[in-house]
N, C-alpha and C positions, 0 to 999 in steps of 0.2 A: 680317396682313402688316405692318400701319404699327406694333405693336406690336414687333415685329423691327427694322424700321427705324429706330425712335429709339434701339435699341441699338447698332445699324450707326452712326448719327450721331454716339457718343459714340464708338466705335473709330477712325471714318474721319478725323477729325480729328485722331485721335493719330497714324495709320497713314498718311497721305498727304503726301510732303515735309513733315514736323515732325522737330524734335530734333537734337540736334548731339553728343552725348555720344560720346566713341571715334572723334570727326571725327578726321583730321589735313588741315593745307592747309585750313584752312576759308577763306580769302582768299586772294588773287591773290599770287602769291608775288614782292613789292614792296614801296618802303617804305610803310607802315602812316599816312596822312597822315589828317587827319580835313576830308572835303571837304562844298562844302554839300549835302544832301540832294534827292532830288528833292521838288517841293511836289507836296499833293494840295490843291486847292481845298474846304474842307469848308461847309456851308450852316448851321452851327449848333454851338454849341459845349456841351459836355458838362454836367451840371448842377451840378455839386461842383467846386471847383476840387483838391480831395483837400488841403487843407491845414489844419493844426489848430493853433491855440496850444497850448505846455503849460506850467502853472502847477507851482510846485516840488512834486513828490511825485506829478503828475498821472499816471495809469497808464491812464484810460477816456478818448476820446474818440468825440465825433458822434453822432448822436441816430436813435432809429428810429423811420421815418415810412412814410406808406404812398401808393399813387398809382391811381388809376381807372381802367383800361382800356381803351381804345378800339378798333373794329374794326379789324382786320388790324395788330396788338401782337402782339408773340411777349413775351414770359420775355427772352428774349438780348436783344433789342432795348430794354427798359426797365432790366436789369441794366447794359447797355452805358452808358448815358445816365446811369444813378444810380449811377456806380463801383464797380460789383461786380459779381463771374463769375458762370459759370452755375450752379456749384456752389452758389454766397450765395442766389440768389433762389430755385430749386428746389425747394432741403430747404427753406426758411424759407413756402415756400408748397406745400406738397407736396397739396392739392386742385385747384390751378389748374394745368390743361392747359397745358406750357412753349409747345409750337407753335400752338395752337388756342386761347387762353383767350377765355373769354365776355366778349363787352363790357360794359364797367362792373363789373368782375372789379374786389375790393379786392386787391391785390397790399403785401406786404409789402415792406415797403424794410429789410432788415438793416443799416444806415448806422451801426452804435455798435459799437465796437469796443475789447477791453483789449490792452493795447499788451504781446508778449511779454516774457517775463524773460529781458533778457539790456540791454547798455550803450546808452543813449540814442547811438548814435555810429555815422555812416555807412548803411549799408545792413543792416537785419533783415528774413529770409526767413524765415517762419515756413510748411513745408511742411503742416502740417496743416492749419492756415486759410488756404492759398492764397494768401497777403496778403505785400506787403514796403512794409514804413515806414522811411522813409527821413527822415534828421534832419541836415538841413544844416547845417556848421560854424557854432560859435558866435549859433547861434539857435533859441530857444526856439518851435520848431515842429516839427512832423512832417508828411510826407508820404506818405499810403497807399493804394496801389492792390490790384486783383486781381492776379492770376498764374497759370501756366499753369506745371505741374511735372513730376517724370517718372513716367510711367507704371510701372505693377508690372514690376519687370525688368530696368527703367532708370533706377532712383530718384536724385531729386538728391541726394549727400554731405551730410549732416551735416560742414561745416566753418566754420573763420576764416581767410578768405582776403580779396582786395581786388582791386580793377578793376586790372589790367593792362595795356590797350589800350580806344582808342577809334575805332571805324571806322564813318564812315555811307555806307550805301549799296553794302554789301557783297556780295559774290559769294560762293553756296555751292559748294564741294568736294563734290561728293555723293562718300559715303565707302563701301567695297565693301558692308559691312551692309546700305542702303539698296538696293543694286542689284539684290543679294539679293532683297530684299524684292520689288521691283515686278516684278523679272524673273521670279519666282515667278507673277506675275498676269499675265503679255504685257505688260508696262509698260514698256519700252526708256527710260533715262531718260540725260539728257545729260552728260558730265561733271563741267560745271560750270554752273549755274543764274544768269545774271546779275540783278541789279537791275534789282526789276520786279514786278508782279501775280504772278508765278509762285513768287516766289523766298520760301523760310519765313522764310528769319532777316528780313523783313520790309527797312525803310530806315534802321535803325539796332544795331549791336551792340555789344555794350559783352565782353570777355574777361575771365573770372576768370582770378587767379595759379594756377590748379591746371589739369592740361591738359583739352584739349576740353570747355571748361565755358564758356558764356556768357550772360549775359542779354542778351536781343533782343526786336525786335519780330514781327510776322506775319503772314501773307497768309490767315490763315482765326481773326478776331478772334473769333468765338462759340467757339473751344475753350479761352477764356479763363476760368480756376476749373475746370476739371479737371485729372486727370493726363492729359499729352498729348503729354509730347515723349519724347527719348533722355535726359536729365537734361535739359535748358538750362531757364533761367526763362524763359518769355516773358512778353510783357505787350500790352495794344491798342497800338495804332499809337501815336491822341493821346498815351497817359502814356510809352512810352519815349521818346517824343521832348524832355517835359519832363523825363525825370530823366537823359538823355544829356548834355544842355545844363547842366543843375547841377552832374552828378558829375565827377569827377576824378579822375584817373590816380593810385593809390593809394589810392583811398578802402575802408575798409575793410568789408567784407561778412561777417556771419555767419548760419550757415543752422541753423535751429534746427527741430526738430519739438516743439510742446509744444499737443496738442489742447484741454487744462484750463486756461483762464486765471483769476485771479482777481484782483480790484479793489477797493480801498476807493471810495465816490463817492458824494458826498452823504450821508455821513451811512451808508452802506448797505455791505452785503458783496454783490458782485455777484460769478455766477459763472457762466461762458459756458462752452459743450463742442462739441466737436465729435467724430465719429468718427475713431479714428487711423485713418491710411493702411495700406494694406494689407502695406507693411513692416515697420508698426509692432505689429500688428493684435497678436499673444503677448506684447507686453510690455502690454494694457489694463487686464489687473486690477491690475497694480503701478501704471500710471497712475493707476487711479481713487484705488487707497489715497493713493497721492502727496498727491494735491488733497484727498482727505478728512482729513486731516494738516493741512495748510496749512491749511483755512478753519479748522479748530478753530483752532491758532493765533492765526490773524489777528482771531478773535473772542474770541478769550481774551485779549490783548491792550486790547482795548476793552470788556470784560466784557461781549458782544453775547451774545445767544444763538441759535446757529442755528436753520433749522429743517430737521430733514434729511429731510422729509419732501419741500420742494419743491426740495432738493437732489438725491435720487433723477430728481425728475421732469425737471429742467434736463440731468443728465447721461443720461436715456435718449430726450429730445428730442434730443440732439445737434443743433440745428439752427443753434448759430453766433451766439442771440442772446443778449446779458450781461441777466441775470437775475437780481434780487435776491432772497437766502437766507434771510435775518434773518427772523424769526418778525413774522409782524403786515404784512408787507414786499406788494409786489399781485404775482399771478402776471402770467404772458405774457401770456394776455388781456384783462386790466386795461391793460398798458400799452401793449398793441396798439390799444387802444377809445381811448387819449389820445394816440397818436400824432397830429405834425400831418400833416393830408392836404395831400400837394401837389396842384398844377395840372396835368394834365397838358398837357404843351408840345403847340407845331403840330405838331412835328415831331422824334421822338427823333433822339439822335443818332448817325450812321451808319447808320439804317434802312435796310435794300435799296430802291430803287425801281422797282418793274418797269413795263419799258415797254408804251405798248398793244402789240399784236399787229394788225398789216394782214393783207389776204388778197395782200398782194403781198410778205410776208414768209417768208423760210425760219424752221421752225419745229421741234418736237421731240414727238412723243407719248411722254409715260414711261410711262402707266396709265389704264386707266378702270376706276373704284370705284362700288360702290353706295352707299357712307356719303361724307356731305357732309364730315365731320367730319375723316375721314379722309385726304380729299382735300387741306382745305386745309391738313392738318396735314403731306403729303408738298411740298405745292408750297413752305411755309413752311421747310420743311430742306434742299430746293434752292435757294430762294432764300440760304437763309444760308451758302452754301460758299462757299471760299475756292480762286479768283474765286469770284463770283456766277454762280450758273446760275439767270436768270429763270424765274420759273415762276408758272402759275396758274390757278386751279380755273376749268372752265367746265362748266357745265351743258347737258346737252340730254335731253330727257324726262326718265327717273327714272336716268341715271347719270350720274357726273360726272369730266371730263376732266382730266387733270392735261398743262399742257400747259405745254413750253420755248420761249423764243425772246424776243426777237425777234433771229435770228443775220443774221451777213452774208451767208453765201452757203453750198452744200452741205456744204464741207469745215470750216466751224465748226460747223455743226450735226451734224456725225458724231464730228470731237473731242467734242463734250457727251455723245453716246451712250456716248462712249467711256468717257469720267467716271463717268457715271450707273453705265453696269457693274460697274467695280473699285468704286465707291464703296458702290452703296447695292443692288447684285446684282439690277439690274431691266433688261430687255430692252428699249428704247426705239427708236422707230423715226421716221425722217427723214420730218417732211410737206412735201411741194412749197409754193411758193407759186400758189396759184391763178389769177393773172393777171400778169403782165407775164412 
């Protein structure tokens, strides 16, 4: 079942309140003023501040590192904290259980990045590595985060276009599409969605010059580094709030697909891959020729000699880490063994924190499992929706409860069954509280 479930987790985030593409009315139909945000009080700030020097010619930035896992760590939880989606940390550790991993799990930090081909200037969206590097006027830096892009169906444009409006704390238009959709499931959903836990475009939106296109923030951050919305980019909370505050009205934005990147650094020809998107998926073998083209190039230029032997193996890992080609040059696992190990923190950041559970509390049963494994791998995917639906494993003899709560009162704990149903297609049932 939980093997189903993680594939539900990766839909339901795309499928529930997400995306804005073919909106019309997406804000209050008033003037467009840009007001202060609501605050959320946060206990710890993120570990990267995403910001890089770049030196003339510089094309690779930030270095990969790796970090140790601690009990009750998910995947989303240490990607969120180390600046990168779900997508970056998954493929780049693809043995380590995303929801469940083992404590003291080496977890790969994919933290090195080649900066796409296209102008050092404004805002680049590179949909195939889920990533947009942002390069503030007149300074020799860059800024890069994850993102969150359109799902097959709803792919975000290939364009050059630029911020058009800036609005924090937005109100969604849910658009008939959407009504569609949930009304399809008994999902009655409201017009218009105010600013709030509820609302997708999150507490800040930025509009492209092309219609119903925007980048925003989100109310379910773990479906950040997938395909998830109707086109819009989303991004976590913390980073559109900093590049809201930087950008400007006119700033230019281009949105590029380019899975192949390639890097001079150090001396080395470095070359990173990932899988195209599933739009792109028929043009891959002209991809790859592409890149095989270029590295010869770019080696012949420096009379380097490749070796296309661990160039095969960089482009059939597809896993998103810059890898050096040059013959003589250390594979992944050389430079995974000298990564530096971070520390890991008290406390990632934005972690769920679930509350105890009283017996004077309204509660939620979703499941009882025979596999432990299992269990905290479901309470770990409730736990990470967007809201938060607490949840967590409790044991009694040889099975194990997966259990929600701690709610206010009957009528919050029937909305979460509610949830649970359209979300994750499991049957969950209201438990009293035992005393008062």
């Amino acid at each position: 079942m939980l093997h189903k479930l993680y594939f539900l987790l990766v839909i339901l985030v795309s499928f529930v309140l997400t995306g804005c593409q073919t909106f019309s009315n997406l804000f209050d139909d008033q003037p467009q003023t840009i007001v202060k945000p609501q605050q959320h009080a946060q206990q710890i700030e993120p570990e990267l501040t995403h910001e890089y020097s770049l030196a003339d010619g510089q094309t690779m930035i930030g270095n990969l590192a790796t970090v140790n896992t601690q009990d009750k760590d998910t995947l989303s939880d240490i990607a969120r904290h180390f600046g990168l989606g779900f997508n970056d940390i998954t493929v780049a550790n693809p043995a380590i259980s995303p929801w469940a991993p083992a404590p003291n799990s080496k977890v790969v930090l994919p933290t090195q990045f080649i900066l796409p081909d296209a102008p050092h200037n404004g805002i680049v969206l590179n949909l195939a590595t889920m990533r947009m590097f942002f390069y503030p006027k007149k300074a020799k830096t860059v800024f890069t985060y994850p993102v969150g892009v359109g799902r097959d169906g709803w792919n975000t444009p290939l364009v050059l276009t630029q911020i058009a409006d800036k609005i924090a704390n937005p109100s969604w238009h849910v658009p008939p599409s959407i009504h569609k959709e949930h009304e399809a499931q008994g999902d009655k959903l409201p017009d218009v969605v105010k600013s709030g836990p509820n609302n997708p475009l999150g507490n800040y939106a930025m509009r492209l010059a092309i219609p119903s296109y925007l980048i925003h923030g989100t109310n379910k951050p773990y479906g950040i580094g997938m395909q998830i919305s109707h086109g819009c980019i989303q991004m976590y909370p913390e980073d559109i709030q900093v590049v809201f505050k930087k950008a400007t009205v006119g700033l230019p934005v281009k949105i590029v697909h380019q899975p192949y990147l390639t890097a001079w650094h150090n001396d080395n020809l470095y070359l990173e891959a990932h899988e195209p998107l599933a739009n792109w998926a028929a043009g891959k073998s002209k991809l790859r020729k592409q890149v095989l083209k270029q590295l010869r190039d770019m080696a012949k230029k420096k009379q380097a000699t490749v070796d296309w032997h661990k160039v095969d193996e960089v482009l059939n890992r597809a896993d998103g880490m810059p890898t050096p080609v040059l013959e003589q040059s250390p594979g992944i696992n050389e430079l995974i063994s000298h990564a530096d190990n971070y520390e890991h923190p008290k406390q990632l950041f934005g972690q769920p924190q679930v509350a105890e559970l009283n017996d004077n509390d309204w509660a939620v049963l979703v499941a009882k499992l025979k596999d432990s494994t299992e269990a905290e791998k479901l309470a770990a995917m409730l736990t990470h929706q967007g809201p938060v639906i607490p949840a967590r494993k409790i044991q009694k003899d040889d099975v194990y409860y997966v259990i929600a709560g701690p709610f206010k009162n009957q009528a919050e704990a029937k909305t979460v069954i509610k949830r649970i149903q359209l979300d994750f297609e499991i049957k969950a049932t209201v438990m009293k509280p035992k005393v008062g």
